[in-house]
C-alpha positions in Angstrom: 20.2 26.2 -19.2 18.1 23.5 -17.0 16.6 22.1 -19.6 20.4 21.9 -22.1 21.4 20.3 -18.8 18.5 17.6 -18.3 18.5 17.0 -22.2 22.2 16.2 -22.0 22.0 14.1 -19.0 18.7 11.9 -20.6 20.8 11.4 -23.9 23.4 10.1 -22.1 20.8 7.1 -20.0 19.2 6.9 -23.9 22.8 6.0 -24.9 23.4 3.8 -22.3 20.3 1.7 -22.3 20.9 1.5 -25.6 24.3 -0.2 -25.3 22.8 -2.3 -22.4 25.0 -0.7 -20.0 21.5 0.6 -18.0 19.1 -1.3 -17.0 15.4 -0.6 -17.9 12.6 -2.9 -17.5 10.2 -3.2 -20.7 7.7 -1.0 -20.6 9.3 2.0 -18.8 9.0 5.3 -20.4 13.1 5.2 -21.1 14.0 1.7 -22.6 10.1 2.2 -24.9 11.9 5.9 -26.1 15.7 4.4 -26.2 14.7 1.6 -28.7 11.3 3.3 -30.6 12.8 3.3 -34.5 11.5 5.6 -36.9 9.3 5.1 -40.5 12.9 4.1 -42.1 13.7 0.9 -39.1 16.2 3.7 -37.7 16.8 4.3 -34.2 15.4 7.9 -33.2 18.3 10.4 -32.9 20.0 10.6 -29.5 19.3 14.1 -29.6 15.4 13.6 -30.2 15.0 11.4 -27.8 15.6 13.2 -24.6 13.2 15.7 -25.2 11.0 12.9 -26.1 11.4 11.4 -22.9 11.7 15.2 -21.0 7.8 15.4 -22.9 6.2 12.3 -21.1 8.0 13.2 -17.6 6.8 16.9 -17.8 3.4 16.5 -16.6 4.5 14.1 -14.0 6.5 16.8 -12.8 3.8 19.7 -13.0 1.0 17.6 -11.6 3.4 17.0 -8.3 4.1 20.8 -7.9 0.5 21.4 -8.1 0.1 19.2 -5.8 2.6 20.3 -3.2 2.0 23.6 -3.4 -1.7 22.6 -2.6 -0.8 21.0 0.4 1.4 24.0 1.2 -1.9 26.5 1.0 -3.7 24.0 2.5 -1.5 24.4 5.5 -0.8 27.9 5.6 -4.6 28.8 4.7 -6.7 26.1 7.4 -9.5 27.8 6.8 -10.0 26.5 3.3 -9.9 22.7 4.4 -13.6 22.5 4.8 -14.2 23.9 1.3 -12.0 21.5 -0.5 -13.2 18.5 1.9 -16.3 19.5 1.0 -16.1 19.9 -2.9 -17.0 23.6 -2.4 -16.0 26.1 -4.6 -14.6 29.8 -3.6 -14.3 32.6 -5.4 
């Protein structure tokens, strides 16, 4: 149900980037998937394009939650500072 939500929310700033009612700079991940056309010169479906753009922001989004919940174990778990510090591994 997230994801119908995020994918109908992204169509709507592909639609309106596309009209020029949103600003996106060139070379941002939204204006590049807004105006890529396919084989045929036409626009990619509005539909396709969200999860497009959901694809590149996905690992974005899991390498930050890796990353938080390391600092969070890092925190709870002290002990295990020197062995990251260090490059050590644990098993």
């Amino acid at each position: 149900m997230a994801r119908r939500r995020a994918e109908h929310w992204i169509e709507g700033v592909v639609r309106r980037v596309r009209a020029g009612e949103l600003e996106a700079p060139p070379g941002c991940a939204a204006r590049v998937i807004a105006e890529h056309r396919e084989l045929d010169g036409a626009l990619v479906d509005p539909e396709v394009a969200p999860v497009e753009l959901i694809n590149v922001l996905r690992p974005t989004v899991a390498v930050g939650r890796f990353v938080a919940f390391s600092a969070l174990a890092l925190h709870r778990h002290p002990e295990a500072r020197a062995a990251v510090e260090g490059g050590a591994t644990t098993t």
